[in-house]
TORDREN-979928 format. One line per field, with one value per residue (C-alpha): residue in three letters; y, x, z. Coordinates in steps of 0.2 Angstrom, whole numbers. Example, Ala and Ser with C-alpha at 12.3 -4.5 7.8 and 13.67 -1.06 7.14 Angstrom:
! residues 2
code = [ALA,SER]
c2 = [-22,-5]
c1 = [62,68]
c3 = [39,36]
This chain:
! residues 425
code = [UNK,UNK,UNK,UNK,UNK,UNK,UNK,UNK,UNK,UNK,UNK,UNK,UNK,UNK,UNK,UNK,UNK,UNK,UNK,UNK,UNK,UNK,UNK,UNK,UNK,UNK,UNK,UNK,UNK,UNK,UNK,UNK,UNK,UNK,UNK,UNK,UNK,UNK,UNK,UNK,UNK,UNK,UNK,UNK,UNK,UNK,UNK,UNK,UNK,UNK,UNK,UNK,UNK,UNK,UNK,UNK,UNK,UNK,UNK,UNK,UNK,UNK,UNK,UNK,UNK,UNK,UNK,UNK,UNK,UNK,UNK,UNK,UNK,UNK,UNK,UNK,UNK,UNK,UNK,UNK,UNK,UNK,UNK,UNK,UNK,UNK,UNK,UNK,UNK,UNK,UNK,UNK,UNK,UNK,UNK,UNK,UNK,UNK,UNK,UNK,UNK,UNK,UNK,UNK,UNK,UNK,UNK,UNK,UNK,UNK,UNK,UNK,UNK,UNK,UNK,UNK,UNK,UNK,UNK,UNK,UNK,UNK,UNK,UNK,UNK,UNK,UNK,UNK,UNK,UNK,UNK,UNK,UNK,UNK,UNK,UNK,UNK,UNK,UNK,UNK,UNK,UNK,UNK,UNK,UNK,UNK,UNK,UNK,UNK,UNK,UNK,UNK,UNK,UNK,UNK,UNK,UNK,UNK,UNK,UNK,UNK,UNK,UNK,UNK,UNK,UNK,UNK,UNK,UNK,UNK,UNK,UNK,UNK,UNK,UNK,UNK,UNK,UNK,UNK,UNK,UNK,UNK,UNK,UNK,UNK,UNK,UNK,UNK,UNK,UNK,UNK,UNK,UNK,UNK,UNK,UNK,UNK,UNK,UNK,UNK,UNK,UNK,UNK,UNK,UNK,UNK,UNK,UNK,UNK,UNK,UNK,UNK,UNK,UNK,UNK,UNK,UNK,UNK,UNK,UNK,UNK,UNK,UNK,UNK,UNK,UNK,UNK,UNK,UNK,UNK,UNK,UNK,UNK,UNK,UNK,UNK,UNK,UNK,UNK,UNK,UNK,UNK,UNK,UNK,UNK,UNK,UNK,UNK,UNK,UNK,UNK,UNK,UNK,UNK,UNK,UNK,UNK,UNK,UNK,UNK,UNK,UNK,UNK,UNK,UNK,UNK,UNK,UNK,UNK,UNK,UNK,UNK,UNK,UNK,UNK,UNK,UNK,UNK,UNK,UNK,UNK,UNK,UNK,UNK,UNK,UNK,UNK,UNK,UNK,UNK,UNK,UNK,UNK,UNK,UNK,UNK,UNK,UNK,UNK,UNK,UNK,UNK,UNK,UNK,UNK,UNK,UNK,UNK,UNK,UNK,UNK,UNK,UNK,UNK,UNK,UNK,UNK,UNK,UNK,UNK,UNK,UNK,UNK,UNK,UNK,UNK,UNK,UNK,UNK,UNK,UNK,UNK,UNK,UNK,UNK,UNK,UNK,UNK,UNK,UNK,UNK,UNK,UNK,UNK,UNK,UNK,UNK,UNK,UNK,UNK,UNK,UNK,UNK,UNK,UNK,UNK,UNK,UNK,UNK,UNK,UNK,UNK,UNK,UNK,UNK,UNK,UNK,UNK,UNK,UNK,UNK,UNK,UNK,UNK,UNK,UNK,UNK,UNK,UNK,UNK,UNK,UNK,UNK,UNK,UNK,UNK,UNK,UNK,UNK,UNK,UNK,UNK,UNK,UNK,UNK,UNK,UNK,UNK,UNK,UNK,UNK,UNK,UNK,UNK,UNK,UNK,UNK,UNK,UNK,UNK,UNK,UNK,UNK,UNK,UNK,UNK,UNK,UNK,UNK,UNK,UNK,UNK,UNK,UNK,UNK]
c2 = [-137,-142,-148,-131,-122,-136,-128,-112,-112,-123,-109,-97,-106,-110,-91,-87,-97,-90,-71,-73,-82,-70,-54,-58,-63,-45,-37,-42,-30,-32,-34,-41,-34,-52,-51,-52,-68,-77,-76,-77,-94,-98,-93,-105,-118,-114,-113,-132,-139,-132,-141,-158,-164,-162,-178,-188,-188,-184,-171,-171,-173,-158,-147,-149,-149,-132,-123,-128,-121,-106,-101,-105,-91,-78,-81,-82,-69,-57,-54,-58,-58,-73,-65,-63,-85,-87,-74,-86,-100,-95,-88,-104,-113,-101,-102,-122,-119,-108,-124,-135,-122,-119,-141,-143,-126,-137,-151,-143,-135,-150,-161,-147,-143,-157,-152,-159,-164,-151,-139,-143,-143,-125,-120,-127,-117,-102,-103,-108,-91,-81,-87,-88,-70,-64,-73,-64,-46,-51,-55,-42,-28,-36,-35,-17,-15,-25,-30,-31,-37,-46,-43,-58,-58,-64,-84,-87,-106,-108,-95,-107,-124,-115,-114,-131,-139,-132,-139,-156,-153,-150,-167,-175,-168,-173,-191,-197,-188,-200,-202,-185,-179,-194,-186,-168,-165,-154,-136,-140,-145,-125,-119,-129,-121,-104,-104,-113,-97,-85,-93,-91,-72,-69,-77,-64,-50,-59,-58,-41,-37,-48,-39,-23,-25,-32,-15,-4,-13,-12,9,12,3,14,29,26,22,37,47,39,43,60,61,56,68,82,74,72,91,98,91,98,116,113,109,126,137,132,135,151,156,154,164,177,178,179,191,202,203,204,220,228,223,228,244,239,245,255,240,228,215,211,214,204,190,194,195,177,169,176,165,147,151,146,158,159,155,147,139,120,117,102,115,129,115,110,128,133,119,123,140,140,133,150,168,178,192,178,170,177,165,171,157,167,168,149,131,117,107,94,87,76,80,65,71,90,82,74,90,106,94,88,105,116,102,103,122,120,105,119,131,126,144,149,167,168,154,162,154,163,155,162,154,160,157,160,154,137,134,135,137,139,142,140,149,146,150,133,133,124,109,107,91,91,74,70,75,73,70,51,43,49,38,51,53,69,77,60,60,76,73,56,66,81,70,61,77,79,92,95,100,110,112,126,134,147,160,149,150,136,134,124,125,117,119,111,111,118,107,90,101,102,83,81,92,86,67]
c1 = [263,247,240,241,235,222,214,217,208,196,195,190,176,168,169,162,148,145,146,134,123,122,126,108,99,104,98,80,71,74,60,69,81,89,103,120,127,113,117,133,130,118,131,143,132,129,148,147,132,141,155,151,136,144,157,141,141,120,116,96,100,113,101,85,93,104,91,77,90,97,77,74,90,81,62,69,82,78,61,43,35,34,37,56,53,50,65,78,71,72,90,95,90,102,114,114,112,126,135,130,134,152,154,148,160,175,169,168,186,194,187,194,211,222,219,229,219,223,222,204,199,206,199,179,183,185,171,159,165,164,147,139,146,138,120,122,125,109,99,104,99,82,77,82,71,59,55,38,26,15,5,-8,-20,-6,-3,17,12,11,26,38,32,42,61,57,55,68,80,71,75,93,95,86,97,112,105,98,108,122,118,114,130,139,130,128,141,138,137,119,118,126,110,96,103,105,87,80,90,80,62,66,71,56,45,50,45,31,26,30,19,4,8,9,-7,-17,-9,-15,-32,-33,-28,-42,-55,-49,-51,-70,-73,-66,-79,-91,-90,-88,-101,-114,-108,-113,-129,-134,-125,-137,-151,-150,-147,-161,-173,-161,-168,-189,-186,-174,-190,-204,-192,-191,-209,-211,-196,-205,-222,-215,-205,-220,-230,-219,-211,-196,-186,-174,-167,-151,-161,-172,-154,-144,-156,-156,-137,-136,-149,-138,-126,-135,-138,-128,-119,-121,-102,-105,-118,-112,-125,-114,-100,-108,-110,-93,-88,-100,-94,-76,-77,-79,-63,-56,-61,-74,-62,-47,-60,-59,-71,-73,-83,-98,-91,-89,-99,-96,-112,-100,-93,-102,-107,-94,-80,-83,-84,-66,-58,-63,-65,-49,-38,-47,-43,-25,-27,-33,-19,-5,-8,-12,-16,-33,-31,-17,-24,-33,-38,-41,-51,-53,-61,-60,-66,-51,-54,-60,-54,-61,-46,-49,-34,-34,-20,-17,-1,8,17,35,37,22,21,18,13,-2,-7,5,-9,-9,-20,-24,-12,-8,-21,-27,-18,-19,-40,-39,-28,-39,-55,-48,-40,-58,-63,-47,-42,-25,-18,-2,4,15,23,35,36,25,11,5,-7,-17,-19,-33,-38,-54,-56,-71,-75,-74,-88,-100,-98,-104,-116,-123,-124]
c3 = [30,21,34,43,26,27,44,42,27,36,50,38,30,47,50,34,41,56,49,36,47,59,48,38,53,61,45,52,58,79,92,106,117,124,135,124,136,128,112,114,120,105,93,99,101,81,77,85,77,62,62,73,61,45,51,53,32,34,23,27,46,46,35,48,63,56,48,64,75,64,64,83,87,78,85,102,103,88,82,87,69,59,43,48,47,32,26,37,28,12,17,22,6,-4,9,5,-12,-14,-7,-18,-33,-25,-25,-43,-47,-42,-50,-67,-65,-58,-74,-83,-77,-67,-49,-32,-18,-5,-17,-24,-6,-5,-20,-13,1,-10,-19,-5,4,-10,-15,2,3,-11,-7,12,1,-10,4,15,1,-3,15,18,2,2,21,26,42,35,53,59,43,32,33,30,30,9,7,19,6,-8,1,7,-9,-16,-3,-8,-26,-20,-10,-25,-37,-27,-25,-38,-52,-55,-71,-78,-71,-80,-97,-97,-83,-68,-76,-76,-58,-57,-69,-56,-42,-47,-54,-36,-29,-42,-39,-23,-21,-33,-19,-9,-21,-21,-3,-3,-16,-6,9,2,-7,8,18,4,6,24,25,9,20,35,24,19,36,42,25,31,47,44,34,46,58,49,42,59,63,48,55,73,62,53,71,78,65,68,86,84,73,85,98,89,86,104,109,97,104,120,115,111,124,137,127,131,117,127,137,131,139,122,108,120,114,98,99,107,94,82,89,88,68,53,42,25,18,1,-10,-4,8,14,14,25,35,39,39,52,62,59,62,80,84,77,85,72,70,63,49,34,20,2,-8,-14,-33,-36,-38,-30,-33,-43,-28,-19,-1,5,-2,2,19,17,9,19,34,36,30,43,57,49,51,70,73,68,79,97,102,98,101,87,75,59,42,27,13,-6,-19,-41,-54,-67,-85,-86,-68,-52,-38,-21,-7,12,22,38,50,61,75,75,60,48,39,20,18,33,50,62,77,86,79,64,52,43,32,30,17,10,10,4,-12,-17,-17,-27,-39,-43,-51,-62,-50,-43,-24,-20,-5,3,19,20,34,45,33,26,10,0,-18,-24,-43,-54,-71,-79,-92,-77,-68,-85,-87,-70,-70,-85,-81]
């Protein structure tokens, strides 16, 4: 009878095994679609690395050769980044740890209470599932929260040093702490590992943090780019209006005299080139030289009759010409994005001067789902709504956005007293 408790109990602790180890390792992110014999096959092969090199009594051995293999199934058959690597190691390092703290856990109740063999061996059985249970949970939850790709610039190599000496500390520990044990017993050897676990699952919050931080780093670059960028189109764009107007001068000039000269004032021929001269030249929209800019430019993705621009009664002069760029830029691409059909698109701009505010709001109709958050267009990595918010908050000002009824709007307020500061420096 003890004997058959004995395996079944042994049964379940080589299952406890294999769940967790697979449980945690499907909780990674998967970037592989491998064919299920395969690792079906590297499963079992698991189960009897698991349970073979433990009866050769070499901790170190049965470690390396567990954990090298544990990592290879989940590089080979899971995922292709290598940040999922240093997640299985440090899951492995708990995984022994938690091992170890389920051994000394016995130890401690067994010098305590007067236990029988088979049933301490039960009881470390218990324990080691329950605790390696509870490191899978742990684990588990931290990468659905805190999971990232680190991608190629982020080196995993001084990251992977931490789990590995820890499991050093562990053997050492284990080796070399006769004497301690004799001492201070082994509810210390229970403290050391738990903290090993804690530095190590902070490593991770670490890394997530690192990696967070250098993503952060990389999408700010790509906004200033993109500013940049922008701004240097319409530089260039003012400057082929300004060389437009000298020659649409002259023209005129000319079309005059030869109106006269040839007495032609009853034909269409002479308005029809006033009319497409007209045409070539900017509108006057606001007192933003940058932002006429942008608007002319805008403007002719949208039919005449469907503009409606009301800026006259406002100053933006506080706003630099980059980051009127990035805010009337990007919301009337937004405005062309949602709403494919050019003879139905419209935009309607309004700006006031109410109070010590200055509020300016763009409406425009979409077509289907609009997002609230950034363009929706390939490519773009959402950052248009994004741009836009960074460069109205700079100047203490706030953006709101709306859509009901297939309209959406955007809110976008100034405080006075910001604009007198600027002006003033």
């Amino acid at each position: 009878m003890v004997k058959i408790v004995s395996l079944v109990f042994t049964v379940l602790d080589m299952l406890a095994i294999m769940g967790c180890s697979v449980s945690f390792l499907h909780a990674i992110p998967r970037e592989k679609d491998v064919d299920r014999w395969k690792k079906v096959i590297a499963w079992i092969f698991y189960g009897v690395l698991a349970t073979v090199l433990p009866l050769f009594r070499n901790d170190i051995l049965t470690t390396v050769v567990m954990t090298l293999f544990y990592v290879g199934i989940g590089r080979t058959l899971y995922y292709k980044n290598k940040t999922g690597i240093l997640y299985q190691i440090i899951f492995w390092m708990e995984f022994l740890a938690a091992q170890y703290m389920a051994a000394y856990a016995v130890a401690v109740i067994t010098m305590a209470v007067q236990v029988e063999y088979p049933l301490t061996i039960v009881l470390l059985i218990i324990l080691r599932v329950a605790f390696l249970m509870a490191v899978t949970f742990v684990m588990r939850r931290l990468l659905k929260s805190r999971y990232t790709d680190a991608g190629k610039e982020l080196k995993i190599r001084g990251m992977i040093i931490v789990p590995v000496f820890s499991t050093a500390l562990m053997f050492l520990y284990a080796i070399s702490g006769e004497v301690f044990l004799v001492r201070y017993g082994y509810g210390w050897m229970l403290l050391f590992d738990g903290l090993l676990i804690v530095i190590n699952v902070y490593c991770l919050y670490f890394w997530y943090d690192v990696a967070k931080n250098r993503e952060l780093k990389h999408r700010l670059k790509l906004i200033q780019q993109q500013n940049e960028l922008t701004l240097q189109y319409y530089e260039d764009l003012e400057d082929n209006y300004s060389r437009s107007r000298k020659i649409i001068h002259d023209i005129r000039n000319h079309l005059t005299v030869l109106e006269q000269a040839e007495k032609m004032e009853n034909s269409p021929y002479i308005e029809d080139m006033h009319a497409m001269l007209n045409s070539l030249g900017m509108k006057f929209y606001a007192e933003s030289k940058m932002l006429n800019i942008v608007l002319n430019d805008k403007f002719k993705e949208f039919l005449p009759e469907h503009v409606e621009c009301r800026l006259g009664g406002i100053s933006l002069e506080f706003i630099s010409d980059m980051d009127i760029t990035t805010i009337f830029a990007n919301l009337l691409d937004n405005a062309v994005e949602a709403q494919p059909d050019r003879e139905t698109r419209s935009i309607r701009i309004q700006g006031e001067q109410i109070h010590d505010f200055t509020m300016i709001k763009l409406t425009n109709p979409f077509a289907g789902e609009c997002s609230t958050e950034g363009t929706t267009k390939k490519g773009h990595e959402g950052l248009g709504l994004t741009n836009v918010r960074g460069a109205v908050e700079k100047y203490g000002g706030e953006m709101q956005v709306t859509q009901a009824d297939h309209m959406f709007a955007v809110t976008l307020v100034f405080p006075e007293k910001l604009e007198k500061i600027q002006r003033e420096s």
